[in-house]
N, C-alpha and C positions, 0 to 999 in steps of 0.2 A: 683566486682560488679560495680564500678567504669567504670573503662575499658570499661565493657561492654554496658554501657549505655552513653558512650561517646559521640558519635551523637547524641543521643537524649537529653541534661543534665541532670545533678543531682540535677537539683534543682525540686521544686512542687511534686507531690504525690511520684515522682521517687524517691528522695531524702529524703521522706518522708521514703518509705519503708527499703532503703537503709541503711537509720538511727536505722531502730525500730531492721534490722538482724542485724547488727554492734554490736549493743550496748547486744542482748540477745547473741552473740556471746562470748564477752570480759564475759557476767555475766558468761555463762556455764566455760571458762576459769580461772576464779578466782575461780569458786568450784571446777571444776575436782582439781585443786590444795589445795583445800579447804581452803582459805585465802579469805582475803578482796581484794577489786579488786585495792585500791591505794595500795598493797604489789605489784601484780602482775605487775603494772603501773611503780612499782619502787619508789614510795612514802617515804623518811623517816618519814614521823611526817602525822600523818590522822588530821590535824588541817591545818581550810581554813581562812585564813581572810573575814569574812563577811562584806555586807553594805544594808540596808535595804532600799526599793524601795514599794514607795506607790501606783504605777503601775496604775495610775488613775486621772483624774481632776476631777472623780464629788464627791471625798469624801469631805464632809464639813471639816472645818475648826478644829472644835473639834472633829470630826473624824481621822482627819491628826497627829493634837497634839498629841493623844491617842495612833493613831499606833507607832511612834515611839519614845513617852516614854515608851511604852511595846518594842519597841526593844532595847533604852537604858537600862532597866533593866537590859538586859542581856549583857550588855556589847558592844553593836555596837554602833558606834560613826559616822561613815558615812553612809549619807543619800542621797536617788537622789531625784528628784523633777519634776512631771510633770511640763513642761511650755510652752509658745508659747501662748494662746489666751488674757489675756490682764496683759502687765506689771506691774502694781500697784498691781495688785494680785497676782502675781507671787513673784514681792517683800514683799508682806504684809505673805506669805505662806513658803517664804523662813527664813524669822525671825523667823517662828513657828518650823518648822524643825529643824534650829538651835538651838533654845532655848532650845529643847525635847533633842535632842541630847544630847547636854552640860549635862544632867543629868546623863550621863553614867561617869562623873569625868573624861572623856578625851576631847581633842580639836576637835570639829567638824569636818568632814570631808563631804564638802559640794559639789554635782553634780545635775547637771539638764539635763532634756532630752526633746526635742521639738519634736520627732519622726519626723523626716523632713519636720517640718511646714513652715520653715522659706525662704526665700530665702538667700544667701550668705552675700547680705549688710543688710540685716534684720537682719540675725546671730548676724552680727559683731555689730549693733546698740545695737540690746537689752543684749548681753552680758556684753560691755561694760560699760552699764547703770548699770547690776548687780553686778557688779566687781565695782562700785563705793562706795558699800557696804558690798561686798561678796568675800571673798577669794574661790574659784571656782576651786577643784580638776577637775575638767574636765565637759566639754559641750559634752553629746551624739545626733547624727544626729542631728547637725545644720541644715544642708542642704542636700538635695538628696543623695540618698547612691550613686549613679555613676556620679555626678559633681563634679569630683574629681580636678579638677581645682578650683570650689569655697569649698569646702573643703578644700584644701592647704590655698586659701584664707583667712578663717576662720581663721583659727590655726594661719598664720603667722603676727592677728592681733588684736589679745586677749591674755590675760597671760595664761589662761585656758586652758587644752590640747581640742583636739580634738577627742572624739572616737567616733569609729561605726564600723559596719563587723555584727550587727547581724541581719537583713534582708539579707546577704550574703549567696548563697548557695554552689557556685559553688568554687571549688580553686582557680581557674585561677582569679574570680573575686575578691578574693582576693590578687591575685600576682597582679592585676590591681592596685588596690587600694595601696599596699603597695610601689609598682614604681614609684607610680606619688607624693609620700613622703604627702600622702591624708589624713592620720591618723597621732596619736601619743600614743595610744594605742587600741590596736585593740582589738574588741569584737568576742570572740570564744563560740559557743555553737552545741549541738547536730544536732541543722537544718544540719550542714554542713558535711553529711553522717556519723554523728555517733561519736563516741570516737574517730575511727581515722582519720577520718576527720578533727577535731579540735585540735589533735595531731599535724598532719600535716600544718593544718594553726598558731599554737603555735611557730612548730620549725621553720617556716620559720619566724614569726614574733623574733624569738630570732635572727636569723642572721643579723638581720636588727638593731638587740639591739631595740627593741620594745616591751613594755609589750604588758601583754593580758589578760583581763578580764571574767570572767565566764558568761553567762549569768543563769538564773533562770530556774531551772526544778521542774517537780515535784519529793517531797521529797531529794532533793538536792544532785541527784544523781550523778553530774556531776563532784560535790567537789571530787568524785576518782582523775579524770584526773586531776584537778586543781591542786591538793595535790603534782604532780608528776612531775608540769611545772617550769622552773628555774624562768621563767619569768612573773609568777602570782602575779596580782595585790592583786584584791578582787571577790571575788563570788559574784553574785543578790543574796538576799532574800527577795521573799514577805512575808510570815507570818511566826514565829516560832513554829507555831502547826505543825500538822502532818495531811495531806490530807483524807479526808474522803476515806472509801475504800481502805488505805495503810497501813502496817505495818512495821514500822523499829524503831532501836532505837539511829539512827542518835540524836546527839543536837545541841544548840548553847548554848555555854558557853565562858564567858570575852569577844565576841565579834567575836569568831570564830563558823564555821560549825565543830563540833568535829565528824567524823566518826566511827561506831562501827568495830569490829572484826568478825562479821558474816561473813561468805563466800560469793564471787559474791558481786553484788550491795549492799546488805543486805537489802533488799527491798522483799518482800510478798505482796499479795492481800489478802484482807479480801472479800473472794465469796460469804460469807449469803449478806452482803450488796452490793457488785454490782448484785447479782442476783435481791435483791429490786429494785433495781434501773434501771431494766433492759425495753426497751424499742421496741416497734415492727417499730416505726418511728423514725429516730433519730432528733434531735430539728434542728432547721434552725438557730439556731446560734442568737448571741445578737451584736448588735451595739457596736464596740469597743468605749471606753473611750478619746480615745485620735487621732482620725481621723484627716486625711490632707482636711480641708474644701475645698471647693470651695472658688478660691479667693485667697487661702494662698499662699505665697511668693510673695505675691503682695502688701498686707497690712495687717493689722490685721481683721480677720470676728469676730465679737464680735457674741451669741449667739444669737437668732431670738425669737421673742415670736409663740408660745408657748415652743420651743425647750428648750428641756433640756439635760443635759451629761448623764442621765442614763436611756435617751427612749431605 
């Protein structure tokens, strides 16, 4: 499928589609075998190292706390942290993450993610500033995902590694990014045609001796492949519930994605409820959380009145 839509890329709806056959592809292959699909993968151990991501700026503050003392409960000790619109917040937000954390009885493991708000010397300023307090497993999208020159910049100017690759769609974009030595652990997920898509951008990241992180799916399907990469960091996880309208008996326990023994994905629809849910118009979509304002890499846009993070 690749191949074929060579000329045209794989990235956008193409990549989209390309994605959704891949993946129910590998599911039918793990049942006709009838195993889990991290067996068919080659997985020894169905256990992911997790880290929980609050996927958001406009949760309050006791909101923030909350989410990830419910993920300390369960054992995850590393946390990312929206950041980029203003640093005193950012730092006053990151001592809360911390603090929640530390309650799972292990040592934090601390990351932020500015989704490319920043420009390259803005990166390296406010990093900087938070590493004056913050021991910092790694800064996601500092800067533009194809500035891969202030990328490198980045990295070789902060203790913190560099990651990003997950607005990447295409391969090649990532043989870009890993050439110009732009990353220091690279972000792999389904966008990138599928299970083996992200296969394929893993093993080349292993040749390079480059980890590579999971990004976040729904019900945490992606932890198969993860399970089965030499060079796996940690998996995303936004909530430890189970998605409305899914059924699997996936968990998280000590801090890991434990995967069950169901055949395929182990992943179900529950149909009485998306047929509830079913619609003759589909929604026009909400204002993401965490937008490149107008302005940014230029200075800081502080928020506007009336403007708020969750219009």
């Amino acid at each position: 499928m690749m191949d074929h839509a060579f000329k045209g890329g794989n990235a956008g709806a193409v990549g989209s589609a390309i994605a959704a056959i891949d993946v129910a592809l590998w599911d039918l292959k793990a049942k006709i075998n009838t195993e889990p699909l991290w067996k068919t993968l080659g997985a020894s151990s169905r256990r992911v190292k997790a880290y929980a991501s609050d996927i958001g700026l406009g949760l309050s503050d006791d909101a923030l706390r909350q989410f990830y003392e419910h993920m300390a409960a369960l054992g995850v000790h590393a946390g990312k942290l929206k950041v980029g619109l203003n640093r005193d917040d950012d730092l006053r937000r990151l001592e809360i993450m911390r603090d929640a954390l530390a309650k799972s009885g292990k040592r934090p493991l601390l990351m932020v993610d500015s989704n490319e708000y920043w420009s390259p010397k803005q990166a390296i300023r406010h990093i900087r500033a938070f590493e004056e307090h913050f021991d910092l497993m790694w800064v996601e999208e500092p800067a533009r995902r194809w500035d891969y020159r202030g990328l490198r910049k980045v990295s070789q100017s902060v203790r913190a590694a560099v990651a990003t690759g997950e607005n990447l769609q295409d391969i090649g974009q990532f043989m870009a990014l890993i050439a110009n030595a732009a990353v220091d652990i690279v972000q792999v997920g389904v966008g990138t045609s599928g299970i083996t898509g992200a296969m394929m951008v893993a093993d080349m990241a292993y040749g390079f001796e480059l980890p590579v992180a999971m990004m976040n799916c729904p019900a945490n399907f992606m932890a198969h492949l993860a399970a089965a990469l030499p060079n796996h960091l940690m998996m995303e996880v936004l909530d430890a519930g189970v998605d409305q309208g899914v059924i699997h008996r996936h968990t998280i326990e000590d801090g890991y994605i434990v995967l069950s023994d169901d055949p395929g994905l182990g992943i179900a629809f529950d149909r009485t409820k998306l047929d509830a849910w079913a619609t003759e118009q589909p929604s026009a979509g909400v204002r993401m959380p965490f937008p490149r304002r107008r302005g940014a890499g230029l200075y800081e846009v502080p928020l506007g009145e009336p403007e708020t993070l969750d219009e």
